[in-house]
Phi, psi and omega in degrees: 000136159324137200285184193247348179229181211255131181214154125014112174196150182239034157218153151320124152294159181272139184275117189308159202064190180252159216297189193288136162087353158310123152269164182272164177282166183261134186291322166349323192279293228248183188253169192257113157263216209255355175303284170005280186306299186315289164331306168304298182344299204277346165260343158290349195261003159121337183311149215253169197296327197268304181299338184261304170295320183285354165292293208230009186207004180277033149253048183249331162113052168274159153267159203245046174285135173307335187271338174274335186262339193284313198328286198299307175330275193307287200293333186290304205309309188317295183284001166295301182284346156275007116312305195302326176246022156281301153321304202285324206271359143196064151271150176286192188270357177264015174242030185262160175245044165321298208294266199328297131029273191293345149336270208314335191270299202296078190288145166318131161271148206243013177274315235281330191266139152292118188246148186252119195297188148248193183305306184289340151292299204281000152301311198266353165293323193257009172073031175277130193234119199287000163282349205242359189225116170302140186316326195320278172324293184308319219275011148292288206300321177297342163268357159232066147228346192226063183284043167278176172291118152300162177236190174246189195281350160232016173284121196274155176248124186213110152315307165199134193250139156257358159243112186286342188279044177316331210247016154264318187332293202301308183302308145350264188316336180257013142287304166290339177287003188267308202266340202228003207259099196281093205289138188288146159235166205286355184235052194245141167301126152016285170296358181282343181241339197245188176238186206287340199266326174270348099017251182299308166309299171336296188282319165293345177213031140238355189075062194215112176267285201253163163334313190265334134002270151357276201312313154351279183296312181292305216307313198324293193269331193080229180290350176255011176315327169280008189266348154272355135336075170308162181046357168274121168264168180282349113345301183259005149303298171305328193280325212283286177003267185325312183281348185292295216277329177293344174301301195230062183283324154340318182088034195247040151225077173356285229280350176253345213279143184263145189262171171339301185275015198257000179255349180167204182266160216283307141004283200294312191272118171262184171217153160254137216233131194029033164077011144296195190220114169257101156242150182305126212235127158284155194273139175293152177205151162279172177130200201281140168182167187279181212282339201292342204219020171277124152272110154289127150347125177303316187296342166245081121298335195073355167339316222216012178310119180346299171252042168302124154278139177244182203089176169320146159221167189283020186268324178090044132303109180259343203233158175260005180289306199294327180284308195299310175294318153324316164242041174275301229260013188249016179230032157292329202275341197252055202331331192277317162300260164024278172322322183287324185279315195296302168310319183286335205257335172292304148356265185357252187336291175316326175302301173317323193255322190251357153259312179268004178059019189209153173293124213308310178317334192272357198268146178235204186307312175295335203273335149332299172305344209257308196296320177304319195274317171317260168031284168312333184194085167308122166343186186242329182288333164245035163253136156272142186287293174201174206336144195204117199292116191312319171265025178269125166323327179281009158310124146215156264263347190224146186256355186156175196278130176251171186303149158342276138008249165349301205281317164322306195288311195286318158318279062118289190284304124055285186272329172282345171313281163334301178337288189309282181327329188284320201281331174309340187093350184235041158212165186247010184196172164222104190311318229263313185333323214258305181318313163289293236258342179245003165299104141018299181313154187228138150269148217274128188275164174301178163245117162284345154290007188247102185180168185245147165279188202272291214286343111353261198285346156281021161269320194326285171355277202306324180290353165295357186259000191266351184281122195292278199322141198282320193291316191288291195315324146347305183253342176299324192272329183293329137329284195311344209228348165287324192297332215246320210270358187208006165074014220270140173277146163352286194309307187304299219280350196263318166279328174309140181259151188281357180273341157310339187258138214227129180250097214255151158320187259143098161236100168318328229137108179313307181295353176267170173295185212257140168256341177103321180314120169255187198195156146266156168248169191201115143248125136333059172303109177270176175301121211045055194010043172269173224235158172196185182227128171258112204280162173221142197293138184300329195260345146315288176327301187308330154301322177313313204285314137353285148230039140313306233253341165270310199284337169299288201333282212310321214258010172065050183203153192252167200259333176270359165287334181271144193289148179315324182302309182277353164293308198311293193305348154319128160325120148300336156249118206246199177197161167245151175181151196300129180319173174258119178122005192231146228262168176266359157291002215259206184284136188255146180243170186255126163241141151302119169303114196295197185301323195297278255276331184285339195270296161348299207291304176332298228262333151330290177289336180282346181265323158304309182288326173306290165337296179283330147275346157309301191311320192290318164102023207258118157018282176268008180301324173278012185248022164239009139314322179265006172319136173207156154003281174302359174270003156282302147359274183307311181309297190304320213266292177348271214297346194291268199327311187297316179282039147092011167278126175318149175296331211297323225236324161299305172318341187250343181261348178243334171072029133259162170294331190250146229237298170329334193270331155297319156315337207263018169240018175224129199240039107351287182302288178321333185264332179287329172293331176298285177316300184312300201281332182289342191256005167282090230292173173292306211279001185245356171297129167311148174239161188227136166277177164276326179255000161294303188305345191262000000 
């Protein structure tokens, strides 16, 4: 696809598609089924050519350029009607199929139908970049570029036909397709379906000859199976799927048949069973498995735990299954702390049981100790090689050897678990105390470099003007100059709302006269929901207001229409996009661009500013490669320090807890020391003899 900014080139751009005088391979090499038939079908009866091929033939691995799908049209039609009369000559004569024949010789003119490009052409035509514009938004731009009727999804868009006879065409095709349509078998070559170059991939790196090969080879590796497939996407993966399963949907050829997880993660694949949506669920056992779905022992249940306090407690907890979900559940409000806690105290807890055989209330200070040096190096049976669905067996509780860092933090929680239990009644010590107090692990300090210097962000800066689209350089730049200019982390800034924001006095000193002088505030909700005020700049509010005031359009509603309660509730970065469950014709709403789609946006745009300060001849050009979201974040807290703002006054504007923690943005002292030593003669550093040292 066309790059989304204006770059730099000592060539011609290549002109889409393939070069002058590429012939298409001859549909001859492969046989004609019923997918075939289905592809005319649907373009003669008006579904536009691209929406027809991308149906029933992009998995064969063609391209999918208009001048090669126009190619492949034009010769199956030819051959369908010279097999049909090749065929018809012998047949008998109360079976011949003259009239149809003769249908068929009258062929469609294909200038007669109108095609509608798709979405994904016409992104590349007009230099649209479809991560960054919600489906809602294109298919807006595209209706005021196409001002026809939308059709609906399987309704053809046709303007004008010059041939009105669509339904003998049709019939015709569902007649030769009784004589001519060849049904797959699990032991047909490759090439009988595919094209020779997928073909041919197919067979060198998967071993895969025939159908039922394939078919194998997917049950095997499951839903990713093509990411070992160079250049196969997940996409044209889906179609080969789709076309798999379209062979044998009865399920009455073993040798095609796909098992579950080849449709996605185990999650993922329902069935539909008297027209519910049924997914499959594993039955719980014990062993690494998740805490949701482990059978526990009577004997490690905890009942009877070394360190049971006894009499009542206040969770109403009888089990040590029971407390860890209590107090699990008292963090629902925080998701993220949810998450964090939850994966750390499940380590554990699994650790407790299926290594050491003893219930989380029984562990005591050593078997803590022993959980540190685990830690340190997890078995290889409980690391997943990658990402895994909580109900796939190959799930396990670790992704790989964790950080200093990391191994700290898990202790960490660990002991506020214990904490929490001791103080709730229903254990009486907390094991973890001695253990934590005597590690070792150093927490992992921020990194200050991961931040832009002044003369860094006027390259960023400058470099938004090379981004062609006006609404994407737009919400691009209001992103960049809200993060850097107020310090706000992700989350904040995705939740924040324009009724957050305030137009407050300036008051220097209560006791001086009022100068009149205002400010905007932004409140914040922050990290562990403490609340703060973020001051914010008048020409950022103006951008805000800007593009609220395009994204209102886009959503088809005028600005002065709207009542204060709905301006308050507006996003600052906002997107449009369809409700959920609502067709894209119907009416659209403005969401807020989540965390992904801003980190996407970003991280995306920080890899163009690299590129192009490589292209620039600029140092530092590979270090905006490693740019994310938070290095605006860092940027604002640097330069806020360097240019002589109190630390006491960052700290409150970044929303730390800790006035140290604000500190790590002043390189005064490291750089005066750096300097000072560099001016230090050689001949004046101390010598040491050998028996001075000793």
């Amino acid at each position: 696809m066309t790059s989304l900014f204006s770059e730099p080139t000592s060539q011609a751009p290549r002109k889409r598609g393939r070069p002058k005088g590429a012939k298409t391979a001859d549909v001859r090499t492969q046989a004609i089924g019923v997918c075939h038939f289905a592809f005319l079908r649907a373009w003669i009866s008006g579904v536009t050519l691209h929406k027809a091929w991308e149906r029933y033939l992009a998995f064969d691995g063609g391209s999918n350029d208009e001048r090669h799908i126009k190619a492949v049209r034009d010769r199956l039609y030819d051959q369908v009607v010279a097999d049909g009369r090749a065929i018809n000559e012998r047949l008998p004569d109360d079976q011949k199929i003259d009239r149809f024949l003769l249908v068929m010789g009258d062929k469609p003119k294909p200038e007669s139908l109108f095609v509608m490009p798709s979405m994904e052409e016409f992104c590349e035509q007009e230099g649209l970049d479809p991560d960054f514009y919600s489906e809602a938004e294109l298919a807006e731009i595209m209706r005021e570029h196409y001002p026809v009727d939308q059709p609906q999804e399987d309704e053809p868009l046709v303007l004008e036909r010059k041939n009105p006879d669509v339904n003998a065409h049709v019939q015709a095709l569902n007649v030769l397709q009784l004589h001519l349509a060849k049904p797959a078998t699990e032991d047909d070559e490759l090439g009988r379906w595919f094209t020779k170059a997928l073909s041919k991939k197919l067979g060198t790196e998967a071993g895969a000859k025939t159908l039922g090969d394939l078919v194998r080879y997917i049950n095997v590796h499951g839903h990713a199976w093509y990411r070992r497939i160079s250049s196969l996407g997940p996409t044209r993966a889906k179609r080969i799927i789709d076309w798999l399963v379209s062979l044998d949907p009865d399920g009455e050829m073993p040798g095609l048949r796909l098992r579950d997880h080849a449709y996605g993660p185990i999650t993922d694949a329902v069935a539909s069973v008297g027209g519910q949506v049924a997914t499959p669920t594993p039955s719980p056992r014990f062993g690494l498995v998740p805490i949701e779905r482990i059978a526990v022992p009577d004997v490690l249940l905890g009942r009877d735990g070394y360190l049971r306090a006894a009499g009542p407690n206040t969770l109403g907890a009888e089990t040590d299954a029971q407390a860890i979900q209590a107090w699990l559940a008292c963090y629902e409000d925080r998701p993220k702390t949810l998450d964090t806690y939850k994966r750390d105290i499940e380590r554990f807890w699994l650790w407790c049981l299926v290594q050491k055989r003893k219930p989380l209330s029984s562990i005591t200070s050593m078997d803590c100790a022993e959980y540190k040096r685990f830690l340190e190096a997890p078995p290889a049976d409980w690391i997943q090689e990658r990402p895994e669905p909580r109900s796939s067996e190959r799930w396990r509780p670790f992704r790989g050897k964790l950080s200093a860092s990391s191994q700290k933090q898990a202790l960490t929680i660990i002991s506020i678990c214990f904490e929490s239990l001791v103080s709730d009644g229903y254990l009486i010590g907390n094991p973890m105390t001695g253990t934590l107090k005597k590690s070792k692990l150093k927490r992992a300090a921020t990194k200050t470099d991961r931040g832009f210097t002044l003369p860094q962000w006027n390259w960023i800066w400058a470099c938004t003007s090379q981004v062609r689209d006006v609404v994407r350089r737009e919400r691009l730049r209001l992103t960049l100059k809200l993060l850097v200019t107020t310090g706000l982390r992700l989350d904040e800034l995705t939740r924040a709302r324009r009724g957050d924001l305030s137009h407050v006095q300036v008051e220097d000193d209560p006791m001086a006269p009022d100068t009149g002088e205002k400010a905007w505030i932004l409140d914040v909700v922050g990290k562990g929901d403490v609340e703060r005020e973020v001051p914010v700049p008048d020409d950022v509010v103006a951008m805000i207001d800007a593009h609220m005031r395009r994204y209102v359009a886009l959503a088809g509603e005028r600005w002065q229409d709207l009542d204060q309660a709905a301006v308050a509730a507006l996003p600052l970065v906002a997107q449009v996009s369809h409700p959920v469950g609502s067709s894209l014709g119907g009416r659209v709403a403005i969401t807020p661009l989540e965390r992904s789609g801003v980190y996407r946006m970003l991280k995306r745009y920080f890899q163009f500013v690299a590129k192009q300060g490589v292209a620039a001849g600029r140092l530092d050009g590979p270090q905006f490669l490693k740019a994310s979201t938070h290095w605006l974040r860092h940027t604002f807290g640097k330069l806020s320090v360097a240019s002589g703002t109190p630390l006491d006054v960052v700290k409150e504007a970044m929303g730390h807890a800790s006035l140290s923690t604000t500190s790590i943005y002043t390189t005064a002292g490291r750089s005066r020391m750096i300097k000072q030593l560099r001016t230090l003669p050689p001949g004046d550093l101390p010598t040491f003899t050998v028996s001075e040292r000793q």
